[in-house]
N, C-alpha and C positions, 0 to 999 in steps of 0.2 A: 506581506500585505493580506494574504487569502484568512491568513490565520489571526486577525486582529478583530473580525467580527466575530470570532466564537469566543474570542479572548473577553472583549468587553461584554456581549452577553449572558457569557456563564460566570464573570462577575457578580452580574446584576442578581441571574437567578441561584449563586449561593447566597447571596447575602437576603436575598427576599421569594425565597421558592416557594410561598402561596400565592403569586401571581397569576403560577404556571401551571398548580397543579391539579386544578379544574381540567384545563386541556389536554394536560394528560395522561387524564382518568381514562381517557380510552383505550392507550396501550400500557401502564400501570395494572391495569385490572387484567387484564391478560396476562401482564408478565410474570407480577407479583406471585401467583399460583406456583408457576413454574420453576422460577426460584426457590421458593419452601420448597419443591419436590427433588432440587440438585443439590441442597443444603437446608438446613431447616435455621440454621445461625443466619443466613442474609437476608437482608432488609426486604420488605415487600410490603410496605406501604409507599405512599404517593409522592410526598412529600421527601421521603430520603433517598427514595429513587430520582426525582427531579434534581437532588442536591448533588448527587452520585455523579447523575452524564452530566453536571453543570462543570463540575470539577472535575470530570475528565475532557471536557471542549477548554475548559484556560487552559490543562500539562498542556496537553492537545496542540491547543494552539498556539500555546510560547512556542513549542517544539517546531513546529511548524515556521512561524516568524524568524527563529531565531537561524535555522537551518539545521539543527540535530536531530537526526533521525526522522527526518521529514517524512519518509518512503510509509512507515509505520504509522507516525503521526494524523499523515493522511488518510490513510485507512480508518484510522477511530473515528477521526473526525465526520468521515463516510456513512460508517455504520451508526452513529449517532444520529445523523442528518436524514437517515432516514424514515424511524417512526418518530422523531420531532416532525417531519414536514406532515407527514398522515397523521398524526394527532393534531397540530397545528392549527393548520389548513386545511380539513375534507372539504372546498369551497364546493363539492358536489351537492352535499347537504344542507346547505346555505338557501337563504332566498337570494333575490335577484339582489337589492342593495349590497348585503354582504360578501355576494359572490363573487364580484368582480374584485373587490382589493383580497380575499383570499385567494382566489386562482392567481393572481400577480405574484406573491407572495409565496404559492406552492410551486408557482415556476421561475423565482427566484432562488429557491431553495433549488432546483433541480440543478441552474446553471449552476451553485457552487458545489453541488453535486458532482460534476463533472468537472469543473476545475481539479476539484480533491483526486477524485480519479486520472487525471494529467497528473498533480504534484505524486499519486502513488505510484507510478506508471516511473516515471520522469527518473532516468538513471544520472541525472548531471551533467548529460557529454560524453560524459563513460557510454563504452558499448556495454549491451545488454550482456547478459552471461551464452545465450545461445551462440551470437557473435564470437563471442572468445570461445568458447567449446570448439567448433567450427574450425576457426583459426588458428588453435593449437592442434586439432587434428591433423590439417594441413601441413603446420610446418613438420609435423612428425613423418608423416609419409616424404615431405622434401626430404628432411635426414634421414629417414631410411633408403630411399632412395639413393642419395649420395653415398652412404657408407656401403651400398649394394655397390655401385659404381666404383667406387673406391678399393673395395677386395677383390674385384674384376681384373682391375687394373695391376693390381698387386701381383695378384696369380698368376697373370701373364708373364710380369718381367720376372718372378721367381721362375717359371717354366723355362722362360729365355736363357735365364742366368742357369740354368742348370744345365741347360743344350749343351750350352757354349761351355762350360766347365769340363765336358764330357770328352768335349772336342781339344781341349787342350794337354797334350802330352803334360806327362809327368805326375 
């Protein structure tokens, strides 16, 4: 369900990415630079940048809906969600009219913000990996334990067994 609004979404804006990319000219113009400077091959214009995270929120978000590889999934979808909301939305910037349906809107984004963060979090039921670390350690010291216990025990009735062999004529 989390993952069907970035799915129809980033439909919309591969199929029609000058809607979007006026708004976000504010973090395009930043990024775009800094891509040329980790590769001079990728894209850093506005427009095939908007097309880029559009069609990575639909993998994204099939992944997501669908249930493979959600953990990940959600994490894109995260790191996505976040200069889309500060480009989006600055409702700081905004006058008073505007401001209000941007600020709803920038704190709409936050709570899916946090969802994603839940589904990235979210082990299924499964215990976390700390939990089984933990609990493997555990049982290892029970069995060492036991097998400490165990050649104790051993030792003794060898010791016995050998008394007594000593003690019988012949």
């Amino acid at each position: 369900m989390l993952g069907a609004i970035f799915v129809v979404s980033g439909v919309r804006i591969v199929l029609d990415p000058d809607a979007k990319v006026d708004a976000a000219k504010r973090v395009t113009d930043k990024v775009g630079p800094m891509l040329q400077r980790v590769d001079p091959r990728l894209p850093s214009d506005a427009r095939t940048l908007v097309q880029a995270k559009a069609a990575s929120d639909v993998v994204a978000g099939l992944m997501l809906a669908s249930g493979r590889m959600t953990r990940p999934a959600a994490l894109v979808l995260a790191a996505n969600l976040v200069p889309t909301t500060f480009a989006g939305h600055p409702f700081w910037t905004m006058p008073k009219p505007e401001r209000t349906q941007h600020e709803t809107h920038f704190l709409k984004n936050l709570a899916l913000l946090g969802g994603l963060l839940l589904a990235a979090a979210d082990t299924e039921g499964r215990p976390g990996l700390s939990y089984r670390t933990s609990h493997a350690v555990e049982r290892s010291q029970r069995s060492v334990r036991r097998a400490v216990r165990t050649a104790k025990r051993e030792a003794r009735i060898a010791r016995r067994s050998a008394v007594a062999a000593r003690k019988i004529p012949g």
